[in-house]
C-alpha positions as CSV (number, residue, x, y, z in Angstrom):
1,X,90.6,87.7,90.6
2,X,94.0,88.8,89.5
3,X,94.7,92.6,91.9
4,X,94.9,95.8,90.5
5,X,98.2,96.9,89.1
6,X,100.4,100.3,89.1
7,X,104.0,100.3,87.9
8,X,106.0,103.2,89.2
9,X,107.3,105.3,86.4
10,X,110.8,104.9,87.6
11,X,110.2,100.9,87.6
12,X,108.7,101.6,84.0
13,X,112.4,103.0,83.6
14,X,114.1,100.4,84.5
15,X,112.3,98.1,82.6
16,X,112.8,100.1,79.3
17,X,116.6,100.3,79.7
18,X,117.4,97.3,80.4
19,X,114.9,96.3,77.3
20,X,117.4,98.6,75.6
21,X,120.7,97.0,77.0
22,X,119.4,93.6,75.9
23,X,118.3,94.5,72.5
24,X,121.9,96.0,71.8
25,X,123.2,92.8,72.9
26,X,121.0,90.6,70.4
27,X,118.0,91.6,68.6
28,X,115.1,90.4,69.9
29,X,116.7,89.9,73.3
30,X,115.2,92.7,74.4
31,X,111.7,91.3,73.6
32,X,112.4,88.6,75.3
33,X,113.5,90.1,78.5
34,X,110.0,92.2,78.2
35,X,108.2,89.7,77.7
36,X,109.5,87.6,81.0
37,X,109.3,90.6,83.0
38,X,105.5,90.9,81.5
39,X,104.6,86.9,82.7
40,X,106.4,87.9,86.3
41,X,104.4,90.7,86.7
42,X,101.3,88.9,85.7
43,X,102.1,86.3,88.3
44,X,102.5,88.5,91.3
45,X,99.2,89.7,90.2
46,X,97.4,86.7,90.1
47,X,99.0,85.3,93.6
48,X,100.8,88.8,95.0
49,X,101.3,87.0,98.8
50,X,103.2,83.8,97.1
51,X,106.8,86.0,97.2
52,X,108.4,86.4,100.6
53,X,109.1,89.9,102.5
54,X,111.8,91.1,101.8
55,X,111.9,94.8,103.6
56,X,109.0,95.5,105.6
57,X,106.1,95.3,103.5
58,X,108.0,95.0,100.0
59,X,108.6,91.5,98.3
60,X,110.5,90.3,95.9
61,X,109.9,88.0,92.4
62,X,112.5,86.8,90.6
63,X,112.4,87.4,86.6
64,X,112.4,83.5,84.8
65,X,115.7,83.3,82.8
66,X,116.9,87.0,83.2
67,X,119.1,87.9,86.3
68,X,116.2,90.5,87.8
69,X,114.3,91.2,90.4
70,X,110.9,92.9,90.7
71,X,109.8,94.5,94.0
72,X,106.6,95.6,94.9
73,X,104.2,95.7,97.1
74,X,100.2,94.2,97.5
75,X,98.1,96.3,99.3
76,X,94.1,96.7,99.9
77,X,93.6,94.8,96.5
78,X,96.5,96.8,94.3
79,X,100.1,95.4,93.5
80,X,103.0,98.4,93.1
81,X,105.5,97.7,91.1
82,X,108.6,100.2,92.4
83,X,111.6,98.9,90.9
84,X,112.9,96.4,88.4
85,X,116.4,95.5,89.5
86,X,119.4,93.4,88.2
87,X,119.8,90.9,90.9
88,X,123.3,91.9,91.0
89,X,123.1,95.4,92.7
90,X,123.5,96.6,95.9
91,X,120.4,96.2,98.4
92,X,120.5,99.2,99.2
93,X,119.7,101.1,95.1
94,X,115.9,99.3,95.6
95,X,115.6,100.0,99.3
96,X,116.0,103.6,98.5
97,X,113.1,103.0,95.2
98,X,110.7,102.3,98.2
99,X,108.4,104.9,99.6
């Protein structure tokens, strides 16, 4: 049974700029990206303790064929989604998403 999921609304943010970014590079791009960052987050649903720790109780899945990160973290049955990252910044822009 896949867990329960809540997206933050600043990892919705994220996820909606950078849809933006990506669309304005190529149309449809954007979809793309969405729809990667859609099958990730269904993944971590279905198997939430496959992704390593990463910061206490936060882990990390990587975005297939987009250079992002999702963090989140699978507690008592529920997944949080806090932040959807570009692999590329610093550690410490996410660590500071984290409750």
């Amino acid at each position: 049974m896949a867990a329960e999921l809540i997206v933050a609304p600043e990892a919705g943010q994220d996820i909606a700029d950078a849809y933006a970014w990506y669309e304005r590079q190529r149309s449809g791009l954007g979809e793309e990206f969405f729809s990667c960052v859609d099958a990730c987050i269904q993944r971590i649903c279905r198997t939430p303790e496959m992704h390593a720790k990463v910061h206490e109780a936060y882990r990390r899945a990587l975005v297939r064929r987009f250079p992002y990160a999702v963090f989140y973290e699978y507690s008592d049955g529920t997944v949080t989604v806090y932040c959807v990252f570009h692999t590329s910044r610093e550690p410490e822009k996410w660590r500071q998403r984290l409750p």
